[in-house]
Steps between C-alpha positions, in 0.01 A plus 500: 500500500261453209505838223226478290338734238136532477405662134133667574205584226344799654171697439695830317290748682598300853910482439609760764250366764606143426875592510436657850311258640794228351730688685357511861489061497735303683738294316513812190822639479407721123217608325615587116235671266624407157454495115412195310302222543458533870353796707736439834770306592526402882850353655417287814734337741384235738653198681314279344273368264218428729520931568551560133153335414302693808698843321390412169145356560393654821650844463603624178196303327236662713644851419243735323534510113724229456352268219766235484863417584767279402785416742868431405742317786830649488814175530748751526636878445760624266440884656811710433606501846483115580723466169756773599562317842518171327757581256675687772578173719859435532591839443659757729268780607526811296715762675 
């Protein structure tokens, strides 16, 4: 499975409509409205990268409001829970 992170200019006046709409494609898993240099940050999960470019340019492109994007592969995830079982192999279960 392929994670990526699409980082989305967006018209300010269009942000909740474009974060709605973001949410309803296939292939989205999060819409994230956020400070800085972007407007929205969308997760996406697809099998490959074939269906990562028809997210990207076919879906989340043609969106209303959205301006421009920039999209980030992810190799791998360091998410707290992933770490906790790795560092947990070998042990006994907690009782």
């Amino acid at each position: 499975m392929i994670t990526a992170f699409v980082l989305l200019d967006v018209d300010v006046d269009q942000v909740p409509e474009a974060a709605e709409a973001l949410c309803h494609l296939d292939g989205v898993t999060e819409v994230y409205s956020v400070t800085g240099r972007y407007d929205l940050i969308v997760k996406v999960r697809v099998p490959e990268n074939e269906a990562l470019a028809d997210v990207v340019t076919g879906g989340i492109g043609k969106v209303a409001g959205v301006r421009g994007s920039e999209t980030v592969i992810a190799f791998r995830s360091y998410a707290e829970d992933v770490l906790d079982a790795g560092f947990a192999l070998g042990q006994d279960p907690p009782a």
